[in-house]
N, C-alpha and C positions, 0 to 999 in steps of 0.2 A: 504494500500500500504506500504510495508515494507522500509524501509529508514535506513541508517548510522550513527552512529555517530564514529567518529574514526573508533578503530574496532566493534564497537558494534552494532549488526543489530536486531533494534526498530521493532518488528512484523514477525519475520522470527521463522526459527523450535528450536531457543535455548529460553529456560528462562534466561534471565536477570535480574541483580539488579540494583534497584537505591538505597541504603545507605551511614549514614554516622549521624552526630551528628547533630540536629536541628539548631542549631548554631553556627559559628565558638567563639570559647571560647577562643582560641590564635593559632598563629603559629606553634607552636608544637604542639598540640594536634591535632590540624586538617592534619597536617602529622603523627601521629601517628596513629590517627585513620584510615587515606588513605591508609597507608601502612599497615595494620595488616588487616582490613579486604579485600583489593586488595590481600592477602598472601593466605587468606581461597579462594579468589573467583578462583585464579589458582590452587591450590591445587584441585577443586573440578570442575573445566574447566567452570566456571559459565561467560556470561560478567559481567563487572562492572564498574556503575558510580557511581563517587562520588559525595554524596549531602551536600551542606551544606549553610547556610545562613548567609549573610555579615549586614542582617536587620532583624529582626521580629515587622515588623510594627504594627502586630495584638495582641500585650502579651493585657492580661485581665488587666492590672495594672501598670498604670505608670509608678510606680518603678521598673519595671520588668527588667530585663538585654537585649536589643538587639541585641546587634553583636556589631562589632567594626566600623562601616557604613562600606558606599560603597569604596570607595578610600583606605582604610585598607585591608577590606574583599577583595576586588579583587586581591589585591595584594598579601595575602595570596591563595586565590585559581587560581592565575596560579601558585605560586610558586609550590603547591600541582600538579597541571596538569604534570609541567615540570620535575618535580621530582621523581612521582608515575608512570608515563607514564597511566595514566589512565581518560578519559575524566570527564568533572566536571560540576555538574545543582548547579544552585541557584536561589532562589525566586528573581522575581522583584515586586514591588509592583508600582509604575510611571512609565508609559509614558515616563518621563524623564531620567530615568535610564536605558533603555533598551539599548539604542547604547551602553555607557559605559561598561554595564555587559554581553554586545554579543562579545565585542571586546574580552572578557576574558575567557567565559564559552563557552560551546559545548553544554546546553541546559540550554534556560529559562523558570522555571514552575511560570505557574500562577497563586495564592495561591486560593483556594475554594472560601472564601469571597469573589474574584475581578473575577470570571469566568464569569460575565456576562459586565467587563467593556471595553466598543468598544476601546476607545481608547489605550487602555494597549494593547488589544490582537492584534489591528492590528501596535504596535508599536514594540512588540515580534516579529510579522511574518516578520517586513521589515528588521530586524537584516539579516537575514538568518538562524541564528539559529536553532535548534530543538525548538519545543516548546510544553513541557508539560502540559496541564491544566487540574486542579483539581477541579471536578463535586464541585460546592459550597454543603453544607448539606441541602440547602432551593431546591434544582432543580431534576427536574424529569431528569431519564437517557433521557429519549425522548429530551428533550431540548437544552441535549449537543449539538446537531447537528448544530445548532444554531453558537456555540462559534467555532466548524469546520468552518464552511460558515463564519465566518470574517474573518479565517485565511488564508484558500483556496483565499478567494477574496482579500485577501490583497497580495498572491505573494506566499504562502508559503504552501508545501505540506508536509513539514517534521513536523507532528503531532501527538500528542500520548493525552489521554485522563485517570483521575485515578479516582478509586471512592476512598472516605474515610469515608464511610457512611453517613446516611442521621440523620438529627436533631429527638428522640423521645422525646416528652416532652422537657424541657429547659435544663436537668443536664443530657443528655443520647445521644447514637449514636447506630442507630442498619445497618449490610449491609443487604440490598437485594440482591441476588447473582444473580439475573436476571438483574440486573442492567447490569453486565460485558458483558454478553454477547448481550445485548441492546445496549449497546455504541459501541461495537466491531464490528457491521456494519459499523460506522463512521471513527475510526482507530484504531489502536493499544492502546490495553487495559492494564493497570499498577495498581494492588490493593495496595494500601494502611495499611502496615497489622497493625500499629503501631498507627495512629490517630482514626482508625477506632474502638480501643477500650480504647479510649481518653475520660473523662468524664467532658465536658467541664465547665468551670466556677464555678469549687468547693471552694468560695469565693474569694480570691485572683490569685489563679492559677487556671491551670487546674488538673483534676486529670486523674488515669486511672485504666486499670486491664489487664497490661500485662501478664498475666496468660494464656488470651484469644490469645496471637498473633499466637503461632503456632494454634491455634483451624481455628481460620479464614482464616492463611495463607494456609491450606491445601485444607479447601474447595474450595477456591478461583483459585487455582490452578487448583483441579479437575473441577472447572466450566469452565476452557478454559479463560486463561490470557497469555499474552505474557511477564509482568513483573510483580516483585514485588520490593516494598517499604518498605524500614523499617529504619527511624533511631535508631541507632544502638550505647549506650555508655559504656565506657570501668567502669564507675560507674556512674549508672542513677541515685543514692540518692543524687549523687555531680552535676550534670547535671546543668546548668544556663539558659535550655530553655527544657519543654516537659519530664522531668527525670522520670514522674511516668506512660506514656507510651510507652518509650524506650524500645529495646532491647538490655537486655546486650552483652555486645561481646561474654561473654566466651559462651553466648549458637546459636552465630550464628551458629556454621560450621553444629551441632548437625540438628539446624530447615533447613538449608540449603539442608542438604544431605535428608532429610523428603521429600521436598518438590520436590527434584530433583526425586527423586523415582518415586512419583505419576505421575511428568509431562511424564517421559518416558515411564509408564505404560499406558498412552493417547497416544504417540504417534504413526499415522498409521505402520503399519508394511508395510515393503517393498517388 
């Protein structure tokens, strides 16, 4: 069932993006980066939300940089909403934080690891919110349907569902592309082009092989998806969360206009 957010219509005949930096790094940057790629998504009549995270509660490593918490980051991404005039997703990871980060955002995604936690999902759905949740790498597409039914039964139909590939071995992620159109019975489907060739837990960090993103993003597209995902940084080697599977800015508009080709090539003629 296709749904809103602002102008942005979650399951309808346009592709959408959710991008933006895995973490907010400061205030400026997270309007720099809002505003530069909001600039390519009109240029190229694309929707666009902006994503970014106020927490990364999941880094591999203590010392790893999070965000600036919740009470900062949020503050930062309405400034970003009010400013770019563009809606705006962030991770929740509590229960407890969801009213606070509904008051602020226009969609809350559920981070993969937490896709199976009742209480979180149905604390998303009572927001009112959008609420996007990301296939864990441990769950059969069949299963999502699962993490739908607490949403659905908690109040809220405004749902969207991503894969980011599944777990091979301990150090690897590979996608099934029947995944997408397996969950796309349930709702509106969003690929992940950016985690999905993420190499997790390369000692301290993770690693990756952005090499791969447009390779995945196109097929993904051709398999019938209503969005795509990709953070997206202006220098991923300077990056403080995900840098080594980011996409850089300067090759959005290029993967953008790719991907927009193939989806119009799918669509029914009239």
């Amino acid at each position: 069932m296709p749904f809103s957010v602002q102008n942005v219509t979650i399951g309808g005949p346009e592709l959408f993006l959710i991008a933006g930096p895995c973490v907010i790094e400061s205030e400026e940057h997270a309007l720099f980066m809002a505003t530069s790629i909001a600039a390519i998504c009109r240029e190229l009549a694309v929707p666009y939300i902006f994503k970014a995270s106020y927490d990364k509660a999941n880094r591999t490593s203590i010392s790893s940089y999070r965000g600036p918490g919740i009470t900062a980051g949020l503050r930062i991404l309405a400034r970003v909403r009010e400013q770019v005039h563009v809606p705006v997703l962030t991770d929740v990871h509590e229960a407890a934080q969801a009213t606070a980060a509904g008051e602020v955002v226009d969609v809350l995604q559920i981070p993969a690891f937490l896709c199976r936690q009742t209480d979180l999902l149905v604390a998303a759905a009572r927001t009112g919110r959008a609420v996007n949740v990301k296939k864990g790498q441990f769950v059969a597409p069949q299963d999502m349907q699962h993490a739908i039914t607490k949403l659905h039964d908690s109040g809220n139909d405004r749902v969207s569902l991503t894969e980011r590939g599944a777990s091979f071995g301990y150090h690897n992620l590979v996608v099934d592309m029947r995944s997408l159109a397996i969950m796309r019975e349930y709702a509106p489907v969003v690929f992940d082009a950016t985690h999905s060739v993420q190499l997790p837990s390369q000692g301290a960090q993770s690693g990756g092989q952005p090499q791969f993103i447009p390779v995945l993003s196109r097929a993904a597209v051709a398999a019938g998806i209503d969005g795509i995902f990709m953070e997206v940084h202006d220098n991923p080697a300077q990056a403080k969360s995900d840098g080594a599977n980011a996409l850089p800015l300067s090759s959005l508009k290029a993967t953008l206009s790719q991907l927009l080709a193939i989806h119009r090539a799918l669509a029914p003629s009239s």
